[in-house]
GUTIZA-176301 format. One line per 2 residues: their letters; for each residue z, x, y of N, C-alpha, C. Coordinates in steps of 0.2 Angstrom, whole numbers, plus 5000, padded with zeros to 4 digits. Each point is the difference from the previous one (the first is absolute). Example, Ala and Ser with C-alpha at 12.3 -4.5 7.8 and 13.67 -1.06 7.14 Angstrom:
as = 5039/5066/4972/5000/4996/5006/5000/5004/5006 ~ 4996/4998/5005/5001/5004/5006/5003/4996/5005
% end
This chain:
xx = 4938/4920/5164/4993/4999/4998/4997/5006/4997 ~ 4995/4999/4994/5000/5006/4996/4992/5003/5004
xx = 5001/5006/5003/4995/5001/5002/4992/5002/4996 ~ 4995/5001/5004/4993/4999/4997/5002/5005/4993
xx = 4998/5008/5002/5001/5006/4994/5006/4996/4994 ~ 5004/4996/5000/5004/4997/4994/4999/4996/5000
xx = 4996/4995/5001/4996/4995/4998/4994/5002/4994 ~ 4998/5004/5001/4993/5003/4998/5005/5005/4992
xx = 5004/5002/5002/5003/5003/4994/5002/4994/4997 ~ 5003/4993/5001/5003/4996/4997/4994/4998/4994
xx = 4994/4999/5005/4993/5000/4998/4997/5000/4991 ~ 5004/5008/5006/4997/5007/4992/5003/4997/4993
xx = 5005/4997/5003/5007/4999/4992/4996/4995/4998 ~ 4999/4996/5003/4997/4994/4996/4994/5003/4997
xx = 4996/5003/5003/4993/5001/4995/5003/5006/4995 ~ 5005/5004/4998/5003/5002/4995/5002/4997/4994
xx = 5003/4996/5004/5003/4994/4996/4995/4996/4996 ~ 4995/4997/5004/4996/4998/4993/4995/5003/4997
xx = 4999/5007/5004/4998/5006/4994/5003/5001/4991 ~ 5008/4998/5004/5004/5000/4995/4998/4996/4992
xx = 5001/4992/5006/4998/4995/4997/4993/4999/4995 ~ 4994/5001/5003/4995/4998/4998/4997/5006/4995
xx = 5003/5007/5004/4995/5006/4997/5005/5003/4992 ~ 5006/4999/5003/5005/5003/4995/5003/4995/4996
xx = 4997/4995/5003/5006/4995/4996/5006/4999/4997 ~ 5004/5001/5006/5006/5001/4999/5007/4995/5000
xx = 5003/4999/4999/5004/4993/4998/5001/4999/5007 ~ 5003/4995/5000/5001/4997/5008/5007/5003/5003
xx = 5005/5000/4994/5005/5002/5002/5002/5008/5004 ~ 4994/5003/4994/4998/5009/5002/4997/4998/5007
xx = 4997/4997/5001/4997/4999/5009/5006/4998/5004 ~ 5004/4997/4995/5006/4995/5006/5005/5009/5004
xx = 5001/5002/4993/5003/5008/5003/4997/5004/5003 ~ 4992/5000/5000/4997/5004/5006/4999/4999/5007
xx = 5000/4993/4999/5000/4998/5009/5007/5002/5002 ~ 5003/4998/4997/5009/4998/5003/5002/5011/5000
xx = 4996/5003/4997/5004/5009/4999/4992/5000/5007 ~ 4997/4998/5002/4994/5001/5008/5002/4998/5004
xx = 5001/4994/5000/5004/4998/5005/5006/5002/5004 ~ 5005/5001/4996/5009/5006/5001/4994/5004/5004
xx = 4996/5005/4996/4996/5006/5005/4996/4998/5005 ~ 4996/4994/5000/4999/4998/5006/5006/5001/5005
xx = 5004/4996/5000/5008/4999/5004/5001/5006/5001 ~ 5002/5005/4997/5003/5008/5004/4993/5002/5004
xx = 4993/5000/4996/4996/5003/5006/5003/4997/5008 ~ 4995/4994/4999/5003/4996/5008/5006/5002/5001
xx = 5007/5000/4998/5005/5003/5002/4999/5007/5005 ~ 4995/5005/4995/5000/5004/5003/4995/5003/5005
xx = 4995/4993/5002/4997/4999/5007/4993/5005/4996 ~ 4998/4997/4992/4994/5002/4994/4996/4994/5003
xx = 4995/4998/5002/4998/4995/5000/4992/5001/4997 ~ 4999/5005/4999/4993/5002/4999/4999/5003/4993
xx = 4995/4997/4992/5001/5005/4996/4998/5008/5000 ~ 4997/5002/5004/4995/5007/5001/5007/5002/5003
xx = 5005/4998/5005/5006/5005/5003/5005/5001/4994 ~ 4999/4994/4995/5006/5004/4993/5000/5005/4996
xx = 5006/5005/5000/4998/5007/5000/5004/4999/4992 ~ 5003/5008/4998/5004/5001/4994/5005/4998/5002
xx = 5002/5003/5006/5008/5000/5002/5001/4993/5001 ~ 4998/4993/5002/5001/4996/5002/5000/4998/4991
xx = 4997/5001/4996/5001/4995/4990/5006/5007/5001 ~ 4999/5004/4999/5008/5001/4997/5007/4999/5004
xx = 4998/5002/5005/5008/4995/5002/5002/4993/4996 ~ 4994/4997/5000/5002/4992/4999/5002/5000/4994
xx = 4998/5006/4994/5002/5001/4993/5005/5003/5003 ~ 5004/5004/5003/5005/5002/4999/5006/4996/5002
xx = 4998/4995/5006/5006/4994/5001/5000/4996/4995 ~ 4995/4999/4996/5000/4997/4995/5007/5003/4994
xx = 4998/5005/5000/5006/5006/4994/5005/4997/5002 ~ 5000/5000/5008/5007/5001/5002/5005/4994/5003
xx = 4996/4994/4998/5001/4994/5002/5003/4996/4992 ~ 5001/5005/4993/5002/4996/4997/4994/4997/4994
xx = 4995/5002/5001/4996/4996/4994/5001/5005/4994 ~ 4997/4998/4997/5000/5003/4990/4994/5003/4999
xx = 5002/5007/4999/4994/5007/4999/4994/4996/4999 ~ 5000/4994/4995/4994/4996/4996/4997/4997/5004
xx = 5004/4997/5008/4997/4996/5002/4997/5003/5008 ~ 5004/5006/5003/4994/5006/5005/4996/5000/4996
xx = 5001/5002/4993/4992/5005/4996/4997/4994/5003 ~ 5000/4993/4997/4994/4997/5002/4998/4996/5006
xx = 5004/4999/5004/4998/4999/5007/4995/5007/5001 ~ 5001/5006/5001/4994/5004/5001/4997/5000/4996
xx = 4999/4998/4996/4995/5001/4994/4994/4993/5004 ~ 5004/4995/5002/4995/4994/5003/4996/5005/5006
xx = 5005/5003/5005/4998/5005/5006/4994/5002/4998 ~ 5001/5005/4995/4993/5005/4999/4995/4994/4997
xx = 5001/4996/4995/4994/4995/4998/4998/4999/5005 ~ 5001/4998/5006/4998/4996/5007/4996/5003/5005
xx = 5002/5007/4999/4996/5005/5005/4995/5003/4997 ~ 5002/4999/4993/4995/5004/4993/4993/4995/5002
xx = 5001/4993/5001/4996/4992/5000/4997/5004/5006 ~ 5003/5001/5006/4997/4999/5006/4995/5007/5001
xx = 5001/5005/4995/4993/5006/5001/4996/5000/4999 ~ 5000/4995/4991/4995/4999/4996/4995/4994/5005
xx = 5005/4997/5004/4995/4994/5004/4997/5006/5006 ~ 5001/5003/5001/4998/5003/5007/5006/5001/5006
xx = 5004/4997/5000/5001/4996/5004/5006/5006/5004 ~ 5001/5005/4997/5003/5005/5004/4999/5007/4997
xx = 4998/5006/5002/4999/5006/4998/5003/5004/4996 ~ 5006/5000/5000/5007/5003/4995/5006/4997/4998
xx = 5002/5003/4997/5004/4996/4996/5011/5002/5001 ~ 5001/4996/5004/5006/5002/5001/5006/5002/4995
xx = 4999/4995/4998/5005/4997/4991/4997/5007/4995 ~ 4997/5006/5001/4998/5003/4994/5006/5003/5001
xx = 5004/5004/5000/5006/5006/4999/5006/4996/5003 ~ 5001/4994/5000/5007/4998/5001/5003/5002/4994
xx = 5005/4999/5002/5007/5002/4995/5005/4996/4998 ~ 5001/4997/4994/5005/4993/4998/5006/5004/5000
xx = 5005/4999/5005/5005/5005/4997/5007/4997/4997 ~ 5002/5004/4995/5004/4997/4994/5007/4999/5004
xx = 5004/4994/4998/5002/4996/5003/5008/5003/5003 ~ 5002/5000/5005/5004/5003/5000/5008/4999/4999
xx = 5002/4991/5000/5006/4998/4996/5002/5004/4992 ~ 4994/5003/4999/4999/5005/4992/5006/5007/5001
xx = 5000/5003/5007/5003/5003/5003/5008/4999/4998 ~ 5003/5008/4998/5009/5000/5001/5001/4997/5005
xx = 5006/5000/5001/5004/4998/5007/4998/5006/5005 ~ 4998/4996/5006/4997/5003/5005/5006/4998/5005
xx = 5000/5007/5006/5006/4999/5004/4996/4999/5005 ~ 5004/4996/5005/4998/4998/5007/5002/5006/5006
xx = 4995/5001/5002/5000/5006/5008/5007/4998/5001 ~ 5003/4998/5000/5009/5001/5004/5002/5002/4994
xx = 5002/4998/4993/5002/5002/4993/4997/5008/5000 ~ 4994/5003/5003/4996/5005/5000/5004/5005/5005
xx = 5003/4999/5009/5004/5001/5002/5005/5002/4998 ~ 5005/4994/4999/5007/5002/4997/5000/5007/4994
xx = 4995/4998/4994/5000/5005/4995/4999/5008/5005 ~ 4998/5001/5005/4997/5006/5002/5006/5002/5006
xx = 5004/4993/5002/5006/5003/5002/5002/5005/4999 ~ 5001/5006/4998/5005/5003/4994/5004/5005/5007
xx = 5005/5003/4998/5003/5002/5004/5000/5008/4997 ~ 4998/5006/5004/4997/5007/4998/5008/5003/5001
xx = 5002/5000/4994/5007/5001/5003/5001/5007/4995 ~ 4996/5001/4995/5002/5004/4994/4992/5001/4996
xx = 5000/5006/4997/4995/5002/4996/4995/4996/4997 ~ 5003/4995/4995/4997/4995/4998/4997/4993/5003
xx = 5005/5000/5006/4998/4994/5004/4992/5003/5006 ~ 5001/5005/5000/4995/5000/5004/4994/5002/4996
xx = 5000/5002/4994/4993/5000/4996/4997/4994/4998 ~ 5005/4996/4997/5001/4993/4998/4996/4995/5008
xx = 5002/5001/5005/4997/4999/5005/4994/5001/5001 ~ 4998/5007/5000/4992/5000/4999/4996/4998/4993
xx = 5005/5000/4994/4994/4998/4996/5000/4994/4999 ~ 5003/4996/5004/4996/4988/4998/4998/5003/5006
xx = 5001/5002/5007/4996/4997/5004/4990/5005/4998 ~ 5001/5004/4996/4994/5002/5001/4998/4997/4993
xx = 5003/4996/4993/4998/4995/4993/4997/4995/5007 ~ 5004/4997/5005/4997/4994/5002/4995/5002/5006
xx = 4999/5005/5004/4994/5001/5003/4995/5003/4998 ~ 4998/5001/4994/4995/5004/4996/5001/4994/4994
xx = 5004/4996/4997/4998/4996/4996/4998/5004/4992 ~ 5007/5005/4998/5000/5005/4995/5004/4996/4996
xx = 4996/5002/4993/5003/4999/4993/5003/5006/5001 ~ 5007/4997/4995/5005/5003/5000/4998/5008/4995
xx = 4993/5001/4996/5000/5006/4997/4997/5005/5004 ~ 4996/4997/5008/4995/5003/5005/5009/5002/5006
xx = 5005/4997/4998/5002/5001/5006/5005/5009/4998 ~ 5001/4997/4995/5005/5006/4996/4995/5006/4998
xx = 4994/5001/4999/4994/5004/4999/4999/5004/5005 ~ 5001/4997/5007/4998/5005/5006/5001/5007/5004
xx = 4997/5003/4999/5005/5008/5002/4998/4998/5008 ~ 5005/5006/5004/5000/5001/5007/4992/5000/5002
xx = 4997/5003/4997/4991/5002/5002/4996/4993/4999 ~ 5004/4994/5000/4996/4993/4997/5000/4996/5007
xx = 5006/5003/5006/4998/4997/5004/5000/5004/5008 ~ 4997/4997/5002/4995/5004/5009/5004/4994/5006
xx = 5005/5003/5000/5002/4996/5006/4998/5001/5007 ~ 4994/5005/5001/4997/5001/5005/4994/4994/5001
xx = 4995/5000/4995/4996/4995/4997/5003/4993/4998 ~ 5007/5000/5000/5002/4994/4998/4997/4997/4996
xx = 5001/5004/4994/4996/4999/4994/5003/5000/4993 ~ 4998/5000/4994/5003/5000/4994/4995/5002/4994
xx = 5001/5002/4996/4995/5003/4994/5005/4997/4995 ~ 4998/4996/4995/5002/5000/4994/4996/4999/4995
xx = 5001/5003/4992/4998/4997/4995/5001/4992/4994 ~ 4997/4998/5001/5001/4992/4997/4998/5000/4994
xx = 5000/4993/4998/4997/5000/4994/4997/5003/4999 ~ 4997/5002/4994/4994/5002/4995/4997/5008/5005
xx = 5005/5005/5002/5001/5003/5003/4995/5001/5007 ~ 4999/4995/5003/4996/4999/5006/5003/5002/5006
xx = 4997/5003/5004/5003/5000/5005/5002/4996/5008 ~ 5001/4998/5004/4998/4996/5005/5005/5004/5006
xx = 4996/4998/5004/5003/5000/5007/5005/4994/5006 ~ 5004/5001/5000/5003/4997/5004/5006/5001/5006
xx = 4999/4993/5006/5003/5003/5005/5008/4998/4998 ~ 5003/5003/5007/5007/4999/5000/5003/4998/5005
xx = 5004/4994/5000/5002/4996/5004/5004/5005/5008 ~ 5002/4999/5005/5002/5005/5004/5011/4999/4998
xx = 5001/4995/4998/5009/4998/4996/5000/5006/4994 ~ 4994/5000/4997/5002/5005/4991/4998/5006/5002
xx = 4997/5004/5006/4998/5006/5003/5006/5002/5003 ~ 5006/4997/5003/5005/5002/5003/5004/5000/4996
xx = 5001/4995/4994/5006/5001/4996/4996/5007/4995 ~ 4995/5001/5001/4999/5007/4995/5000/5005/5002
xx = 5001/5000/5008/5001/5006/5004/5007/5001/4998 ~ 5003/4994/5001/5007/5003/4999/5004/5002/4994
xx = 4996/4997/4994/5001/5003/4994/4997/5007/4999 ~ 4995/5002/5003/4998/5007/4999/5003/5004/5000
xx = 5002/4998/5008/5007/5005/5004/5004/5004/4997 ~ 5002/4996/4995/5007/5000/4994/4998/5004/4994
xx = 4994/4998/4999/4997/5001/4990/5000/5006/5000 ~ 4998/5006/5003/5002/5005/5001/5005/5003/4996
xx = 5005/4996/5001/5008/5003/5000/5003/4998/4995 ~ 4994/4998/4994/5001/4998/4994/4994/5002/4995
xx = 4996/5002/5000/4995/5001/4995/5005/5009/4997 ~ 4996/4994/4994/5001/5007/4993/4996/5001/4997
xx = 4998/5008/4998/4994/5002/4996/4995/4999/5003 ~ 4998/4999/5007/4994/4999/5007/4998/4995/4996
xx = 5003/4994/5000/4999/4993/4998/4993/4997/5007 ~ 4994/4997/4994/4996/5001/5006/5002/4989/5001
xx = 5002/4999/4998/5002/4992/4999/5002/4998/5006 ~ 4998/4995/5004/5001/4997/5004/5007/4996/5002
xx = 5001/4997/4997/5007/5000/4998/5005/5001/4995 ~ 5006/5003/4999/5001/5002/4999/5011/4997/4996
xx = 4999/5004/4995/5008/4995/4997/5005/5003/5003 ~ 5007/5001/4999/5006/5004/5001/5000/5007/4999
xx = 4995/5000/4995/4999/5008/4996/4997/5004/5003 ~ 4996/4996/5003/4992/5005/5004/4996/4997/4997
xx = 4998/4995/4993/4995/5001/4996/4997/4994/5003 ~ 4996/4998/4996/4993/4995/5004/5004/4993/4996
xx = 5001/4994/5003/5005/4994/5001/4993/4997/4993 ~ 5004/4998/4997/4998/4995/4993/4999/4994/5002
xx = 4996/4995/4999/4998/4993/5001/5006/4997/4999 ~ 5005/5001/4994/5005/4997/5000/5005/4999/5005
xx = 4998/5004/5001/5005/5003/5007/4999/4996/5006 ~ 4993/5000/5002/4998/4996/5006/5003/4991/4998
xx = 5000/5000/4995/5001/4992/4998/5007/5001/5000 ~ 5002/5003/4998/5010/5000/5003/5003/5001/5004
xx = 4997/5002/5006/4999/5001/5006/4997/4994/5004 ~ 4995/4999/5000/4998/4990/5002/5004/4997/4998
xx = 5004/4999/4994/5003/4995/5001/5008/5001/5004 ~ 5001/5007/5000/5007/5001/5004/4998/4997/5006
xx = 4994/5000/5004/5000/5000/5007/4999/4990/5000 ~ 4998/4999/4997/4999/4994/4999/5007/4996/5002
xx = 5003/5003/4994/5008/4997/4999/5002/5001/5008 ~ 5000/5008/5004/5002/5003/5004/5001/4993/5007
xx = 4992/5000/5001/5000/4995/5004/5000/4993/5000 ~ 5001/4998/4994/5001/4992/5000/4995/4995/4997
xx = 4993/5004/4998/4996/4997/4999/5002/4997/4991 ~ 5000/4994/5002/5001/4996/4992/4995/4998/4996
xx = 4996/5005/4997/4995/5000/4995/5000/5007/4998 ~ 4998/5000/4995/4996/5008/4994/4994/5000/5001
xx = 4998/5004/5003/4994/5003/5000/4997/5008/4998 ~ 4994/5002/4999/4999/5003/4997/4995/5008/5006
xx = 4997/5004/4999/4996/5003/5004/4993/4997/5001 ~ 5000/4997/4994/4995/4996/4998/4998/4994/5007
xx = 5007/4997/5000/5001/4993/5006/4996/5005/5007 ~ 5004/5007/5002/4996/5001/5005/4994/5000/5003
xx = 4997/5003/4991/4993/5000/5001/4995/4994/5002 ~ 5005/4994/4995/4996/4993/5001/4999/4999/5007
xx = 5009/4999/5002/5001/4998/5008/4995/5002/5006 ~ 5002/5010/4999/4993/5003/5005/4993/4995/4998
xx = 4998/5000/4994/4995/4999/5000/4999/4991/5003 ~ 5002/4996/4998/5000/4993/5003/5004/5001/5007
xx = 5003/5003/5004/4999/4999/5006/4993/5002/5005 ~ 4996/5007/4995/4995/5002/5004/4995/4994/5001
xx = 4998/4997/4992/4997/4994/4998/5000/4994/5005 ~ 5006/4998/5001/5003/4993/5005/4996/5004/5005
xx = 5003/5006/5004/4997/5000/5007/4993/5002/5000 ~ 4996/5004/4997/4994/5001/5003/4994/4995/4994
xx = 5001/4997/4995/4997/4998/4996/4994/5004/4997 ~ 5000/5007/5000/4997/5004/4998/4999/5002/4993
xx = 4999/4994/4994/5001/5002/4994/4998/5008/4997 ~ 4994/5001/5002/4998/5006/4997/5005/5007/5002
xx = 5000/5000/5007/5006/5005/5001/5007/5000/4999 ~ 5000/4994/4997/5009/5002/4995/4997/5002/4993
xx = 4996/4996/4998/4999/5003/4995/4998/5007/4998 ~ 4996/5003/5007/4999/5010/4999/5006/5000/5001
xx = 5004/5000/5004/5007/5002/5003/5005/5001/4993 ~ 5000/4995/4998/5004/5000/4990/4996/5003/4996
xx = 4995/5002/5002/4994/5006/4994/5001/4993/4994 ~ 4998/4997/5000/4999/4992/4997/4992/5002/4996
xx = 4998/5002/4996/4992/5001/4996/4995/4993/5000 ~ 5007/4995/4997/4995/4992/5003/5006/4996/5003
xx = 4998/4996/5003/5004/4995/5004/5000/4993/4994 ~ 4996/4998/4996/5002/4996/4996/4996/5002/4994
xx = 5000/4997/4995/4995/5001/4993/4995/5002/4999 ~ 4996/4996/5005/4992/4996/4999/4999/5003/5007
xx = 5002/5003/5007/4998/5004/5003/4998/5008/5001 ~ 4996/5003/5004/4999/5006/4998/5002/5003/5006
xx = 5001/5008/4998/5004/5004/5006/4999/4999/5007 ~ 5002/5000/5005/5000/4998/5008/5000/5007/5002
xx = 4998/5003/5005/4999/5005/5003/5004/5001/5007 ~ 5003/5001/5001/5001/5000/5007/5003/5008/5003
xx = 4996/5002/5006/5000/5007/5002/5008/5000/5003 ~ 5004/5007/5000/5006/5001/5003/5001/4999/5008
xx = 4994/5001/5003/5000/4997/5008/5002/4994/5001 ~ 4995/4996/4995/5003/4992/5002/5007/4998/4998
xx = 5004/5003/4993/5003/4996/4998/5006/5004/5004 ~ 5000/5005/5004/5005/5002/5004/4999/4996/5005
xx = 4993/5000/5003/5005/4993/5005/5001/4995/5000 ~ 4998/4995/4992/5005/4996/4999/5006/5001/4999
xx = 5003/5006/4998/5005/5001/5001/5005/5001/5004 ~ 4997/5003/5003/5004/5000/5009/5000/4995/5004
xx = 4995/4994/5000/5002/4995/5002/5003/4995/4998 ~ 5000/5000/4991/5005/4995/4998/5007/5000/4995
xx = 5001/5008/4998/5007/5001/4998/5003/5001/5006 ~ 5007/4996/4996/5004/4998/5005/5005/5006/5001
xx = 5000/5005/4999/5003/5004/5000/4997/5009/5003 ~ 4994/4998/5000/4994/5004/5002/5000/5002/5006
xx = 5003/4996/5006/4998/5002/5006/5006/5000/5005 ~ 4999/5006/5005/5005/5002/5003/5003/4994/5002
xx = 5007/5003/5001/5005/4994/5004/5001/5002/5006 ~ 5000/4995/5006/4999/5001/5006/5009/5000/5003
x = 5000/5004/5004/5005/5000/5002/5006/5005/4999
% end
């Protein structure tokens, strides 16, 4: 039984709808898509115990865009399912009928089947098995588990000198595109495999090599490198696909994605300038996106035991 507050919202749609109709005059079939992309929204509200439209906030539209992304529709058809969203709550301030506007800074985010091959948290696991047996295994060890818990393109991971990361702060400094810099945390799995690589680095630096990791020679490890290296380990443990450093950035990044649905703070976290074409930059301070990160990378928080 649909309660009062979504009945009254159901209401609302209908006096939209022949706003549509009368004032915009709009084909019937264009109505026939806006009811059917309100109503799905209706449905998740009540789902999510919304019954009221004054209680519908941002967070409550863009999840519903985001399950949409991630539910398999076509870039073209999230755009316009929220594109109805925002018409609808745009309709209900110009009536009066609520004081702000939720749908203004939602975010359409670009589709993610667009995405390389993404590994799954057990594929994530196994890769970071590695067994520290020897100079390169144990570096090779800290640099995918800190590529997948920091979420580093492969030219930010081979760029970092020793001074880039704060394992007290459990932190990270690096430079990114368009030489910008951003802040990020570190999961507590790539803190202990960098401890034990530090341990070591020592006992190879040449010419006071200020590189974070480091080649056979002493000198700072070349991207080619890291790439023929991920694939060694790949092969090592069994995983049957090519992947790239690239893959772990996606991976980290659509694992945080899935669990906290926090579009904005993957996108600061990837130092991302726009999240899609037609969108403008997202803000998000390093307090919050740190504790989405410790609650939703899976790799982030201690193991008990």
């Amino acid at each position: 039984m649909m309660a009062f507050g979504m009945t009254e919202f159901i209401e609302k749609i209908e006096s939209f709808l022949s706003y549509l109709k009368y004032e915009k005059q709009y084909s019937d079939d264009t109505i026939k898509n806006y009811k059917i992309d309100l109503i799905k929204f209706t449905d998740y509200l009540q789902d999510n115990d919304v019954q009221l439209i004054s209680n519908v906030t941002s967070s409550h539209i863009q999840s519903h865009v985001n399950y949409l992304n991630r539910s398999g529709h076509l870039a073209t058809s999230v755009a316009r399912k929220t594109s109805t969203i925002r018409s609808f709550f745009n309709f209900l301030i110009r009536k009066k009928i609520i004081k702000s506007n939720p749908s203004k800074k939602i975010i359409v985010p670009k589709k993610l089947q667009k995405l390389p091959y993404i590994l799954s948290i057990e594929q994530i696991d196994l890769l970071c098995n590695i067994p520290e047996t020897s100079f390169a295994s144990v570096r090779d060890k800290a640099m995918i588990e800190l590529m997948y818990s920091s979420g580093l393109r492969l030219s930010e991971i081979t760029s970092l000198n020793t001074e880039s990361v704060s394992t007290e702060n459990k932190m990270l400094s690096v430079i990114g595109k368009g030489n910008k810099q951003r802040y990020l945390p570190v999961g507590s799995k790539a803190l202990t495999a960098l401890n034990a690589w530090t341990n070591i680095r020592s006992n190879h630096i040449k010419n006071n090599e200020q590189a974070l990791f480091l080649n056979k020679f002493g000198n700072r490890l070349s991207n080619r490198s890291v790439q023929i290296r991920l694939n060694y380990w790949c092969k090592y443990v069994g995983l049957q696909c090519k992947i790239s450093p690239h893959t772990l950035r996606h991976s980290c990044a659509t694992h945080l994605l899935e669990s906290s649905g926090d579009l904005r703070a993957v996108q600061e976290f990837l130092g991302h300038e726009d999240i899609t074409t037609t969108q403008i930059y997202t803000n998000v301070d390093f307090e919050h996106l740190k504790n989405i990160y410790s609650k939703s990378h899976p790799r982030a928080k201690e193991t008990k035991g």
